[in-house]
C-alpha atoms as an extended CHARMM CRD file, in Angstrom:
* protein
*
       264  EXT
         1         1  UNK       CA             -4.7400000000        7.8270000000       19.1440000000  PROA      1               0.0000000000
         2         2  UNK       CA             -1.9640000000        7.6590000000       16.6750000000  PROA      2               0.0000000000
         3         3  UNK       CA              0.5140000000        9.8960000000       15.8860000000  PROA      3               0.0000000000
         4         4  UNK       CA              2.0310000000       10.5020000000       12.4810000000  PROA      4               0.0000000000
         5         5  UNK       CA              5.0100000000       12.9890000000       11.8270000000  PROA      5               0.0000000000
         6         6  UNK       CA              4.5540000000       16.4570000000       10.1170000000  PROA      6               0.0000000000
         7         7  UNK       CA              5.7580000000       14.9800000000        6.7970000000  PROA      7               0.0000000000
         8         8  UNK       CA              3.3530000000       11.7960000000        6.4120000000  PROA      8               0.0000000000
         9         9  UNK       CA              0.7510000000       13.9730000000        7.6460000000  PROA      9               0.0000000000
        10        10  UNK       CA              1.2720000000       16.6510000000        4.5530000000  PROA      10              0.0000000000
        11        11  UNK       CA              1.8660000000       13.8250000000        1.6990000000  PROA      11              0.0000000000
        12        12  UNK       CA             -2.0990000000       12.2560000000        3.1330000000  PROA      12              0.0000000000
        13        13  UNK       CA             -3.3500000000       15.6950000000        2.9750000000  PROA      13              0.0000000000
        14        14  UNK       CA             -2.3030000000       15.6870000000       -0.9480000000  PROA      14              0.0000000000
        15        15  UNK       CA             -3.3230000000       12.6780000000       -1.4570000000  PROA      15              0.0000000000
        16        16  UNK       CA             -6.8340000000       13.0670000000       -0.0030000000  PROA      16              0.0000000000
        17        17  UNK       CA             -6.8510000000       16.2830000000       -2.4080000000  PROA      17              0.0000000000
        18        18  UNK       CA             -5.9630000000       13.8410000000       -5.7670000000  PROA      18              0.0000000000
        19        19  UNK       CA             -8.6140000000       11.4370000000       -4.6080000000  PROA      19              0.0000000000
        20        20  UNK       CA            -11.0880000000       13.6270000000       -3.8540000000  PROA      20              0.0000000000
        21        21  UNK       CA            -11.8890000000       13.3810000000       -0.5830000000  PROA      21              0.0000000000
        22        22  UNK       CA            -11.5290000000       15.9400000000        2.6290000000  PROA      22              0.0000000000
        23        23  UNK       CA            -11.9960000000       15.4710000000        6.3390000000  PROA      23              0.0000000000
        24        24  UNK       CA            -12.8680000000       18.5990000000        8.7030000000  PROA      24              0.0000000000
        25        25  UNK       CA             -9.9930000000       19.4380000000       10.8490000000  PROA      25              0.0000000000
        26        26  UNK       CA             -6.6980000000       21.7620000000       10.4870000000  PROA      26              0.0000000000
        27        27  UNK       CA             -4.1750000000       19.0830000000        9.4920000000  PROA      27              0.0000000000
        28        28  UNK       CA             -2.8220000000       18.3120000000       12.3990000000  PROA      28              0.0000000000
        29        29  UNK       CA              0.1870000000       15.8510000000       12.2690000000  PROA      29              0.0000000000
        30        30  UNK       CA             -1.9580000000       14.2290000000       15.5050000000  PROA      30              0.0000000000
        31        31  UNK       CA             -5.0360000000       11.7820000000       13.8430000000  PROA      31              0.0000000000
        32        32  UNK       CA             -7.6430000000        9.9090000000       15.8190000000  PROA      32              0.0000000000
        33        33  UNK       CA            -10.1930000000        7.4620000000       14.7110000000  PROA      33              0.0000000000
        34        34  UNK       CA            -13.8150000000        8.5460000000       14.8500000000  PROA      34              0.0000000000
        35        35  UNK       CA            -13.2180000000       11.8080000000       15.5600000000  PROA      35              0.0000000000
        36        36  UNK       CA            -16.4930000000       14.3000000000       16.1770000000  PROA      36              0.0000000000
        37        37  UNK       CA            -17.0870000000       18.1980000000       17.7250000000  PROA      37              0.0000000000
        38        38  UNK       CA            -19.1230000000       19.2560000000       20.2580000000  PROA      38              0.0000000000
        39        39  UNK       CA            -21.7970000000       19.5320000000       17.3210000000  PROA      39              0.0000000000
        40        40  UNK       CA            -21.8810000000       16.0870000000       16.3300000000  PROA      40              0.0000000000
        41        41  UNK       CA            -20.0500000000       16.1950000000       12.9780000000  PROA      41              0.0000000000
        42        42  UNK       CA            -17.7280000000       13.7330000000       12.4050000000  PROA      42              0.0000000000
        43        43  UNK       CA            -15.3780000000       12.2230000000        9.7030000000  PROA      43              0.0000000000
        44        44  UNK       CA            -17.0610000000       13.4190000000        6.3790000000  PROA      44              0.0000000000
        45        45  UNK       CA            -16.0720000000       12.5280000000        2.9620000000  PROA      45              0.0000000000
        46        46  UNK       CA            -16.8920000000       13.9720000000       -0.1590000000  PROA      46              0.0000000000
        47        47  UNK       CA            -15.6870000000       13.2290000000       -3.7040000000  PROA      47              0.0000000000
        48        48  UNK       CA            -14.2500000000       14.9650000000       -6.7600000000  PROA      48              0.0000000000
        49        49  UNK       CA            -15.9770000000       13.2880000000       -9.6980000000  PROA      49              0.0000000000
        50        50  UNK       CA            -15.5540000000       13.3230000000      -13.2770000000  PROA      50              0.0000000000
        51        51  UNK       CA            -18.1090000000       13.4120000000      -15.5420000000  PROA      51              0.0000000000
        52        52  UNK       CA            -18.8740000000       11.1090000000      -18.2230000000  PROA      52              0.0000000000
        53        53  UNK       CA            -20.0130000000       11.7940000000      -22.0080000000  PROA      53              0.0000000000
        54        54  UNK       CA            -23.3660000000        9.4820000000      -20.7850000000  PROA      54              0.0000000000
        55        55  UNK       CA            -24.1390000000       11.5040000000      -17.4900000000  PROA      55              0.0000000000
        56        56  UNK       CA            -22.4530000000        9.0180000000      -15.1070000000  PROA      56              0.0000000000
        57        57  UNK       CA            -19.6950000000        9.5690000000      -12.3750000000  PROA      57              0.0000000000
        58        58  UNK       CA            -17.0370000000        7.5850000000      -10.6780000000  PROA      58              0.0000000000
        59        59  UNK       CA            -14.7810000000        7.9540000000       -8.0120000000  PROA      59              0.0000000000
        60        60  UNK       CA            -11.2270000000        8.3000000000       -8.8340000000  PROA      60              0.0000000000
        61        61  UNK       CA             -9.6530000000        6.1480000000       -6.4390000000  PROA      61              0.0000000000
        62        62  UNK       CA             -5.6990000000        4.8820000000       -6.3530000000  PROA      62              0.0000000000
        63        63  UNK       CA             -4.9720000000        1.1780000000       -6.3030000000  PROA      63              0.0000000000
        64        64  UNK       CA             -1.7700000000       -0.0180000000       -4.3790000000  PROA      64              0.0000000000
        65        65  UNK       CA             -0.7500000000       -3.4640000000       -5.7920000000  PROA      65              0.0000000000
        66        66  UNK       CA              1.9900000000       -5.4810000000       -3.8490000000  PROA      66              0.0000000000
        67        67  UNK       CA              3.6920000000       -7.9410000000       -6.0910000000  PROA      67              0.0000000000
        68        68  UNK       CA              6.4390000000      -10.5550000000       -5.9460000000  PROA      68              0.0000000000
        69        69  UNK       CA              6.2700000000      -13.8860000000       -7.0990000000  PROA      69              0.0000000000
        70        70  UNK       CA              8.1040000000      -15.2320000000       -4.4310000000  PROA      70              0.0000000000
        71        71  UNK       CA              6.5590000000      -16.6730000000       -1.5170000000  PROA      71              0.0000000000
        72        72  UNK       CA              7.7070000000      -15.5610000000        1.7520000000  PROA      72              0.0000000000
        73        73  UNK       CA              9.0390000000      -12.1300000000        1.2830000000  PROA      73              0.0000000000
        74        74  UNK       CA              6.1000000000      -10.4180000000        3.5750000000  PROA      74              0.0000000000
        75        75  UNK       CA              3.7100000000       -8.9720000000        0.7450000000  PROA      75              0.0000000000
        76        76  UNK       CA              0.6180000000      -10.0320000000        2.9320000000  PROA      76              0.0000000000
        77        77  UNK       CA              1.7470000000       -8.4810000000        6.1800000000  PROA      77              0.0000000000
        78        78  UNK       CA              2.8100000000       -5.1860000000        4.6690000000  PROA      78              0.0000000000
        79        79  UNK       CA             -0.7300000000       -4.8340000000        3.0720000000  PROA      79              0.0000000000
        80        80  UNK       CA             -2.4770000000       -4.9810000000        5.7580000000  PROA      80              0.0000000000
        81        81  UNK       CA             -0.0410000000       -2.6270000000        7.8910000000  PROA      81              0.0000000000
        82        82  UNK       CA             -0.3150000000       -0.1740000000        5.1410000000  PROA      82              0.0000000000
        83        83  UNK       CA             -4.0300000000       -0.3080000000        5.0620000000  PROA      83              0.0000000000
        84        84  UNK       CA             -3.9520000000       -0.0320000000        8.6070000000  PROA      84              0.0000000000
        85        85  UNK       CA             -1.7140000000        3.6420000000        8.3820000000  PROA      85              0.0000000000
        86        86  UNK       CA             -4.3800000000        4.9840000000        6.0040000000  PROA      86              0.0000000000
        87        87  UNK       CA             -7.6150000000        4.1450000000        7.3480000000  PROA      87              0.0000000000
        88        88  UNK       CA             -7.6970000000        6.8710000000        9.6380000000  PROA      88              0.0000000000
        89        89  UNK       CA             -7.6280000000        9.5290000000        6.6660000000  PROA      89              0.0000000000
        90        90  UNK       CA             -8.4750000000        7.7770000000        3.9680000000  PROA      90              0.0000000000
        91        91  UNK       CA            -11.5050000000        4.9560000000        3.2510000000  PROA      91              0.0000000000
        92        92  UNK       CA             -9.4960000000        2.6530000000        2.4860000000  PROA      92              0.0000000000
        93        93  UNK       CA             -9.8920000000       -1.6450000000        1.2170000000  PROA      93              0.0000000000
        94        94  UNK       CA             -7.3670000000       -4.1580000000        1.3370000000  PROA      94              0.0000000000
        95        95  UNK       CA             -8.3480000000       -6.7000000000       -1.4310000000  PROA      95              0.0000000000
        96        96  UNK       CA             -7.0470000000      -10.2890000000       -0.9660000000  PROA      96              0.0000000000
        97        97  UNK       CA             -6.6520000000      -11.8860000000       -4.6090000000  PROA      97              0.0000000000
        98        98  UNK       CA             -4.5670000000      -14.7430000000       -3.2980000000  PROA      98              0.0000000000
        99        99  UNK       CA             -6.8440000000      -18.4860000000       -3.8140000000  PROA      99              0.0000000000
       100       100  UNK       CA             -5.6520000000      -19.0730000000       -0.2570000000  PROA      100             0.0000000000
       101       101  UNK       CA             -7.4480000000      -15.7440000000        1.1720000000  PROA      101             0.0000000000
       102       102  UNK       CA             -4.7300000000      -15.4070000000        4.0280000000  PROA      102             0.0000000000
       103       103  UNK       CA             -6.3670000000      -12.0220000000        4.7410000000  PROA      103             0.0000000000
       104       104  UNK       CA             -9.6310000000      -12.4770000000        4.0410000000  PROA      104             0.0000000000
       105       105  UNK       CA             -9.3100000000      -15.3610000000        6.4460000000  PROA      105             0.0000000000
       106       106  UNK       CA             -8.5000000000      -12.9720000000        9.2550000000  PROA      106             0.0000000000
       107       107  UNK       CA            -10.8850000000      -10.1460000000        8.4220000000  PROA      107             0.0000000000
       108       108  UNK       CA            -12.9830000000      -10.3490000000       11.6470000000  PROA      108             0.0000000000
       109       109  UNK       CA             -9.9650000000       -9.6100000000       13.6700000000  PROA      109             0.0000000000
       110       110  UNK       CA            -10.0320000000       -6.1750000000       11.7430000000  PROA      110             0.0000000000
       111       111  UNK       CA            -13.7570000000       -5.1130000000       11.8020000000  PROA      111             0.0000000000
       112       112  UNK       CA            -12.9710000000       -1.3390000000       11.1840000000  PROA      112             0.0000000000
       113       113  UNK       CA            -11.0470000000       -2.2140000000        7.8720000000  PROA      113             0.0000000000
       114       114  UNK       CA            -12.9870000000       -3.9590000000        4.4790000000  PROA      114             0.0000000000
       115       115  UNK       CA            -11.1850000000       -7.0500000000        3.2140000000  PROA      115             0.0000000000
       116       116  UNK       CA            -12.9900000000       -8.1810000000        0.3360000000  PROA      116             0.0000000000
       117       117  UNK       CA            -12.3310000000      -11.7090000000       -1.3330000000  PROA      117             0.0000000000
       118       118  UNK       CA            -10.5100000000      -12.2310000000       -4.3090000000  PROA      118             0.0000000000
       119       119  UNK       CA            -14.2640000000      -12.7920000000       -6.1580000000  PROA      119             0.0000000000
       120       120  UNK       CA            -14.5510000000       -8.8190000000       -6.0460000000  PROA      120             0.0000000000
       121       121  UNK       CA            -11.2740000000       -8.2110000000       -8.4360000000  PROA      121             0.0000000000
       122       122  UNK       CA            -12.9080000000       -7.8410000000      -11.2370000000  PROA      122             0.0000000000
       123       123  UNK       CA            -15.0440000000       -4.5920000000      -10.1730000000  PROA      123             0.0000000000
       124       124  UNK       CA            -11.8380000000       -3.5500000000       -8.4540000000  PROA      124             0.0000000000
       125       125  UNK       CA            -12.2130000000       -0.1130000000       -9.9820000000  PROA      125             0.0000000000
       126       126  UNK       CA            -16.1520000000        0.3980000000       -8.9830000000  PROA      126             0.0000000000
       127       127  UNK       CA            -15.0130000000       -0.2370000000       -5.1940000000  PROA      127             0.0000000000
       128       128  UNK       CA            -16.3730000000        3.0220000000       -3.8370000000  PROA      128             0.0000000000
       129       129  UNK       CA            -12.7680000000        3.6660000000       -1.5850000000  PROA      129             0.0000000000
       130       130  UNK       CA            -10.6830000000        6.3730000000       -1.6320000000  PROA      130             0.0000000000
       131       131  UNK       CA             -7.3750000000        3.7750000000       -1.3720000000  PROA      131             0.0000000000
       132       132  UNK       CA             -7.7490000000        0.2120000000       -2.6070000000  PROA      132             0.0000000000
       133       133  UNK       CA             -4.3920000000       -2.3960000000       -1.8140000000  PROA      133             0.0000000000
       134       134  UNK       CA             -4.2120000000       -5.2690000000       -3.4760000000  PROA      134             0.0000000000
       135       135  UNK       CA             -2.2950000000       -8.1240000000       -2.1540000000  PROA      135             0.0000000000
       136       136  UNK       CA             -1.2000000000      -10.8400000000       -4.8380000000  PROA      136             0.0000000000
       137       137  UNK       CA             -0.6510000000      -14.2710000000       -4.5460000000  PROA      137             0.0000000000
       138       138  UNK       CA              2.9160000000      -15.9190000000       -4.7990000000  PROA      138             0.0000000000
       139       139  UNK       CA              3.0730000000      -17.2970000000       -7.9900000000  PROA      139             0.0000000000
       140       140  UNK       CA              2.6820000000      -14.9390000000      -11.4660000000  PROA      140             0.0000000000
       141       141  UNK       CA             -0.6730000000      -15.4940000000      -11.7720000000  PROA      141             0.0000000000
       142       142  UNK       CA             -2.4860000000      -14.3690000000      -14.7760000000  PROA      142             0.0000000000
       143       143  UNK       CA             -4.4550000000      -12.3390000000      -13.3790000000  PROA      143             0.0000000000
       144       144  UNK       CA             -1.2210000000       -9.9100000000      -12.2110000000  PROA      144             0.0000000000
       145       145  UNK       CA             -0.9120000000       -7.9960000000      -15.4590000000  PROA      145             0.0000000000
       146       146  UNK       CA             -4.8860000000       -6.8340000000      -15.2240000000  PROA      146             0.0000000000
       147       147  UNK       CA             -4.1160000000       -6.1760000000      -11.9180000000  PROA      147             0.0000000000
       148       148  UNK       CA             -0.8860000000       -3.9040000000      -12.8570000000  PROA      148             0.0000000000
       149       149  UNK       CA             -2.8650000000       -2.3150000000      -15.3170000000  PROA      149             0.0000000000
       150       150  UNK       CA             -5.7320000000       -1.3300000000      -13.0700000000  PROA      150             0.0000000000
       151       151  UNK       CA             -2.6550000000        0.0260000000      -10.2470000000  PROA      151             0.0000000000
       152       152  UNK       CA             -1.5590000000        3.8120000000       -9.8220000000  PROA      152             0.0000000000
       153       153  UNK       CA              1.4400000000        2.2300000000       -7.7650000000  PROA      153             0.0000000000
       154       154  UNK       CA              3.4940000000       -1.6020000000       -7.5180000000  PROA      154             0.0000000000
       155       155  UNK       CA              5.0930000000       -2.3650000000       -4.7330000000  PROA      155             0.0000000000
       156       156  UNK       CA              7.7070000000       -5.0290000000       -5.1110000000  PROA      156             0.0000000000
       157       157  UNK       CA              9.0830000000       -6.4960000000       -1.6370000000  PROA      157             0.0000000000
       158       158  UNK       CA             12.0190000000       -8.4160000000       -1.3380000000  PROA      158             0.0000000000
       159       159  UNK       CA             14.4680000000       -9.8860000000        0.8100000000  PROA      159             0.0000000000
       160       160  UNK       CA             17.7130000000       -9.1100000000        0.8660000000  PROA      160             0.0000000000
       161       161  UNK       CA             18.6040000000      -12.8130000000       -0.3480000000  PROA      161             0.0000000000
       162       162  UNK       CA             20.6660000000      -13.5340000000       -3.6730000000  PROA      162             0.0000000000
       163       163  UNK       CA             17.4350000000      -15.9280000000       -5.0120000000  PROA      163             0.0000000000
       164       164  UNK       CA             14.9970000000      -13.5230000000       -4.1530000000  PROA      164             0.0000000000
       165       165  UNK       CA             16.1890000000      -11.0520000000       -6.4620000000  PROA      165             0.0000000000
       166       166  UNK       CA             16.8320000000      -13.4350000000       -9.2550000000  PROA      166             0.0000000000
       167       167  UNK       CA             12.9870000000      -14.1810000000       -8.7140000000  PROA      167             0.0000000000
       168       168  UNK       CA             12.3380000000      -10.5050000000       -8.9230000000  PROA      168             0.0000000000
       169       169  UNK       CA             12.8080000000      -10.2820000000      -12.5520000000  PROA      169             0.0000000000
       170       170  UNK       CA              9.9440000000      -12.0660000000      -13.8500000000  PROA      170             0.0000000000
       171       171  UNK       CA              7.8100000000       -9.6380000000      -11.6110000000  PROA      171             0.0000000000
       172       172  UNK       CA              9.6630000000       -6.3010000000      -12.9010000000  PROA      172             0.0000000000
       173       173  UNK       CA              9.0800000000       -7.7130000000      -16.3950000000  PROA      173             0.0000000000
       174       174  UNK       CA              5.1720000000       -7.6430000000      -16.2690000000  PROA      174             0.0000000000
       175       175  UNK       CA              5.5520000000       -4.6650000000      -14.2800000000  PROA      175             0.0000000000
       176       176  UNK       CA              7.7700000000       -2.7150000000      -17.5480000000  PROA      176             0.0000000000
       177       177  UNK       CA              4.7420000000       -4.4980000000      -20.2120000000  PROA      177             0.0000000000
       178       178  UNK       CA              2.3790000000       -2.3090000000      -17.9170000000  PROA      178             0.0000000000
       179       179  UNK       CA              3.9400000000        0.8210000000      -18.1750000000  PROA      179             0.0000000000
       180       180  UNK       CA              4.1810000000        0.6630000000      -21.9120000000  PROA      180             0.0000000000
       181       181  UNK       CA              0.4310000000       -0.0730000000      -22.1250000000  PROA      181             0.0000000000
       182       182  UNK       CA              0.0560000000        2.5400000000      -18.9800000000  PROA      182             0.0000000000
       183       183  UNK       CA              2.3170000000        5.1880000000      -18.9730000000  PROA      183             0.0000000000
       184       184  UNK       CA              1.1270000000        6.8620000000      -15.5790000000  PROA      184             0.0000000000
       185       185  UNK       CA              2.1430000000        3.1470000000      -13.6910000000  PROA      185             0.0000000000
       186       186  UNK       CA              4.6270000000        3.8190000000      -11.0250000000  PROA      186             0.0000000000
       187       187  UNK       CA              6.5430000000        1.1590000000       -9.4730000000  PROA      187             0.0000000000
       188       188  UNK       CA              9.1320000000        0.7690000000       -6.3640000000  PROA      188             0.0000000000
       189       189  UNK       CA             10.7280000000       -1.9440000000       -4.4990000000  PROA      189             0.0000000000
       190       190  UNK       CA             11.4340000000       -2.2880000000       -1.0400000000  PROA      190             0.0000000000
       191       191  UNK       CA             13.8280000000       -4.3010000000        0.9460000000  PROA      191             0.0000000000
       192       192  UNK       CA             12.1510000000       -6.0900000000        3.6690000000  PROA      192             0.0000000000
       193       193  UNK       CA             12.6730000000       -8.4020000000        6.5240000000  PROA      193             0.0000000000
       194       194  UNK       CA             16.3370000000       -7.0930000000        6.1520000000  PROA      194             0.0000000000
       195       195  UNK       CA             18.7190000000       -9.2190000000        8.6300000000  PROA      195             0.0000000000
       196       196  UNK       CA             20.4330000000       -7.0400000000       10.8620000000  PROA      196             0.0000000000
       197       197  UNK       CA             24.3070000000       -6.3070000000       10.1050000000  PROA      197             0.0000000000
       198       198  UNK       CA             24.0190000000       -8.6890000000        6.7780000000  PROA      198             0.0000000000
       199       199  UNK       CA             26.7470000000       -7.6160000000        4.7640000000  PROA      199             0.0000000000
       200       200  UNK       CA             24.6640000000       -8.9050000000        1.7010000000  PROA      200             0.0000000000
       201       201  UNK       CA             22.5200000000       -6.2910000000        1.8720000000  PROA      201             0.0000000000
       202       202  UNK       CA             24.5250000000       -3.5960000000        0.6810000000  PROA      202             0.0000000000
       203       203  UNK       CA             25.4420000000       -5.9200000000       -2.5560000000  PROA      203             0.0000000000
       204       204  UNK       CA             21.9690000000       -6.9070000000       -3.2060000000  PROA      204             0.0000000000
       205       205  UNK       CA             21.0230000000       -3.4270000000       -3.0270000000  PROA      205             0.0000000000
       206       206  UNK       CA             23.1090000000       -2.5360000000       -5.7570000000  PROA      206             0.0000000000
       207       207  UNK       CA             22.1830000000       -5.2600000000       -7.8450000000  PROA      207             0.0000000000
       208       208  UNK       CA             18.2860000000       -3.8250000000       -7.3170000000  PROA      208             0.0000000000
       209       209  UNK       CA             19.7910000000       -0.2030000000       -8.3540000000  PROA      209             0.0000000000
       210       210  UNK       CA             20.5910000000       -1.8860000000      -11.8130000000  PROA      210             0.0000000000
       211       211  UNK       CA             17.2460000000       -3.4210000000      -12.6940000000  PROA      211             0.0000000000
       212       212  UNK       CA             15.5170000000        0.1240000000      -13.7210000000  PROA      212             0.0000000000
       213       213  UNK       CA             12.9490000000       -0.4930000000      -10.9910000000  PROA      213             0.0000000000
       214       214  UNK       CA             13.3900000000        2.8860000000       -8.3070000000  PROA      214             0.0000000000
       215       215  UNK       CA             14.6080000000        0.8990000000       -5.2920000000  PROA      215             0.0000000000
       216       216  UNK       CA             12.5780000000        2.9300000000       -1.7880000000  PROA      216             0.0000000000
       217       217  UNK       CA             14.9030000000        4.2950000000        0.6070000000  PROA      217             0.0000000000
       218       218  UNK       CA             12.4280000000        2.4920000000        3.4570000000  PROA      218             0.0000000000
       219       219  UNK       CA             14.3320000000       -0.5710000000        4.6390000000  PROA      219             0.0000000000
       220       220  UNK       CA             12.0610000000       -2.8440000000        7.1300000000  PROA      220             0.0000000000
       221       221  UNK       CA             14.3070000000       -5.1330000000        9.4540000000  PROA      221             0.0000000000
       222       222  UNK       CA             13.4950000000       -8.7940000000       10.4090000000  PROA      222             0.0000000000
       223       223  UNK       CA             11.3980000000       -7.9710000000       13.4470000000  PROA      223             0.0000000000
       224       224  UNK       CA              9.3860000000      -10.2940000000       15.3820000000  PROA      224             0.0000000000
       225       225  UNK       CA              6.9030000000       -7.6680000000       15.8570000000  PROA      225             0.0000000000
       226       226  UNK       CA              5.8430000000       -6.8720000000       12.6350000000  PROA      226             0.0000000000
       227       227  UNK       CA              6.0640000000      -10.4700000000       11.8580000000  PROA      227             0.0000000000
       228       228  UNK       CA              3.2290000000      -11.1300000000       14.4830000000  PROA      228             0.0000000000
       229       229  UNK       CA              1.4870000000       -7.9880000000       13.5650000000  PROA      229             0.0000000000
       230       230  UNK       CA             -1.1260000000       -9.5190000000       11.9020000000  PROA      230             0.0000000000
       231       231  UNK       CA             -2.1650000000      -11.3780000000       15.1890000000  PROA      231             0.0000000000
       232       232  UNK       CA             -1.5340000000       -8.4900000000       17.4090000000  PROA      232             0.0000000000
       233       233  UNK       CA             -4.0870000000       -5.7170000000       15.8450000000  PROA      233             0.0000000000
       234       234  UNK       CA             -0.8170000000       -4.2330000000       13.6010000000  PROA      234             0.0000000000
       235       235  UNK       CA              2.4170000000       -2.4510000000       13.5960000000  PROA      235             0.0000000000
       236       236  UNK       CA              0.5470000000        0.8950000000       14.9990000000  PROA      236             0.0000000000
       237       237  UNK       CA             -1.3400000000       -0.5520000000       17.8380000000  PROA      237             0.0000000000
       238       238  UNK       CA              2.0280000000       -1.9670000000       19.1590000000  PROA      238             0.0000000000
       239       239  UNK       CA              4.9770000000       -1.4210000000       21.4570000000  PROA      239             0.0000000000
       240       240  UNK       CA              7.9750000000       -1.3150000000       18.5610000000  PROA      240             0.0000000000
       241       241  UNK       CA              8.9410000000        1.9270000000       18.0460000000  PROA      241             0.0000000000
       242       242  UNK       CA             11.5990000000        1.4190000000       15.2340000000  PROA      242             0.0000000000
       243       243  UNK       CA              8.6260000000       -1.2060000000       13.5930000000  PROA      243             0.0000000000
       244       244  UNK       CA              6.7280000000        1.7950000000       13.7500000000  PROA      244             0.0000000000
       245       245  UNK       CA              9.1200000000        4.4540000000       12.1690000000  PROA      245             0.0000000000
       246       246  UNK       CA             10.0940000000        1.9150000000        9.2820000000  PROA      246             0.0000000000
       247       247  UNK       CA              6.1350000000        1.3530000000        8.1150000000  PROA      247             0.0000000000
       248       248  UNK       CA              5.5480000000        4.8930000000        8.4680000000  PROA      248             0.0000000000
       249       249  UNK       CA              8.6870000000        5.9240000000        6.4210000000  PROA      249             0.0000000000
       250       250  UNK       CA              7.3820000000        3.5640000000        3.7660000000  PROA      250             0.0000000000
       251       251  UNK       CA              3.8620000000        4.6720000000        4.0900000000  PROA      251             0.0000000000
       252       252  UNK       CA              5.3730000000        8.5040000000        3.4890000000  PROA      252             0.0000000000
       253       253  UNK       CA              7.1930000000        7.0080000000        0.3150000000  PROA      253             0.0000000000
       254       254  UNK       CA              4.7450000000        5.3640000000       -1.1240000000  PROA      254             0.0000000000
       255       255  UNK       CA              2.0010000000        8.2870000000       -0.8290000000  PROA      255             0.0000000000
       256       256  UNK       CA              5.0070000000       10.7380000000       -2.2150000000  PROA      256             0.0000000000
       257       257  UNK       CA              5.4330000000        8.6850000000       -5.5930000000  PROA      257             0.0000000000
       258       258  UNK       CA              1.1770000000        8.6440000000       -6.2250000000  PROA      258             0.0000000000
       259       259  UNK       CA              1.3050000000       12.0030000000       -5.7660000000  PROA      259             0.0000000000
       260       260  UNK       CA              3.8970000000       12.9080000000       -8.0980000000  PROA      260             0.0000000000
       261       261  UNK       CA              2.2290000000       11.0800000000      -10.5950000000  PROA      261             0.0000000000
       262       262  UNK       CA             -0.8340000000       13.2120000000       -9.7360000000  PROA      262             0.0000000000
       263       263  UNK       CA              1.4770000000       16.5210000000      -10.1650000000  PROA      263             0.0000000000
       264       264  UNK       CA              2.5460000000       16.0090000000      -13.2680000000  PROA      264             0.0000000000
């Protein structure tokens, strides 16, 4: 069983409203996987469609892309953590578009969670989830500003290093071409694998303020345990509490800027 606070909780619950979907229940902040009554019903999903001028429908779904063209800032690690926070609400796929398929490689550790090959980007929007998370490779590929247009949110990791956020730019760049083209793009970027007590972090902090990206309150430490989470069934199946609070924080922040988009 995993527990979620009262605030994560309520932002789900809105966003399972803006994509459509509902689970029986009374929104407890308390959610378990697999979950039936004594009369057999179970999770249940059901979708708000819209329909088309030629009769069809299609399920509104909200793409998560995590970008930064720097290797080695954790973009692989926090897609599959925050994939692993929504899966228990929301039907959710983590899509690996990296040539190296890091997750894809590790998908049968993960049975209860659909990590589909990079091969599948290209229906990315006909994936019949109510979340998709894309993880992107470390390089600017050309396939990142399809990608950003096909997003409803960008996350942009980084480390709290002077190099990493001169790399950032190029990433921020594309990011600003998509919201011109797509005005309901959102974007944030969050400092991870901070080093604890690293009086750089503060400075490069306010060097992120400056680059009209919204920087997300969440800060995620250097922690061997979220490091190894991939290998250890993720962040929630472990013994880390603070790992814990920090992936959930971002989780909340993350589902709080798709559904302002959706509010407005």
């Amino acid at each position: 069983m995993i527990f979620m606070s009262r605030q994560t909780g309520a932002a789900l619950k809105e966003l399972r409203t803006a994509t459509g979907s509902c689970w029986p229940g009374n929104g407890s902040s308390i959610m378990s996987r697999n979950r039936s009554s004594e009369n057999g019903s179970g999770k249940m999903r059901c979708y708000q469609t819209i329909k088309l001028t030629n009769y069809k429908t299609i399920i509104m779904a909200k793409i998560i892309t995590i970008a930064h063209q720097k290797g080695g800032v954790g973009k692989s690690t926090l897609a599959i953590n925050l994939a692993l926070c929504f899966q228990d609400q929301l039907s959710v796929a983590l899509v690996d578009t990296d040539l190296q398929g890091s997750l894809y490689h590790i998908r049968e550790d993960f049975p209860e969670l659909a990590v589909i090959g990079a091969d599948k980007v290209t229906e990315i929007e006909k994936l019949d989830y109510d979340l998709i998370i894309v993880d992107t490779p470390p390089y600017l590929s050309s396939k990142l500003p399809e990608l950003f247009l096909h997003s409803d949110f960008i996350l942009v990791p980084t480390k709290a290093g002077f190099f990493d956020v001169m790399a950032i730019r190029s990433t921020l760049a594309l990011i600003k071409e998509a919201q011109r083209k797509s005005p309901h793009l959102k974007a944030g970027i969050a400092l991870n694998m901070v080093k604890p007590r690293s009086g750089i972090t503060q400075d490069v902090a306010d060097l992120l303020q400056s680059m009209d990206t919204p920087l997300l309150k969440t800060r995620l430490h250097d922690r061997v345990s979220i490091a190894r989470s991939s290998m250890t069934g993720g962040i929630l199946n472990g013994t880390d509490k603070r790992a814990k609070e920090e992936i959930m924080a971002l989780t909340e922040e993350v589902v709080e800027q798709i559904s302002a988009e959706i509010a407005i």
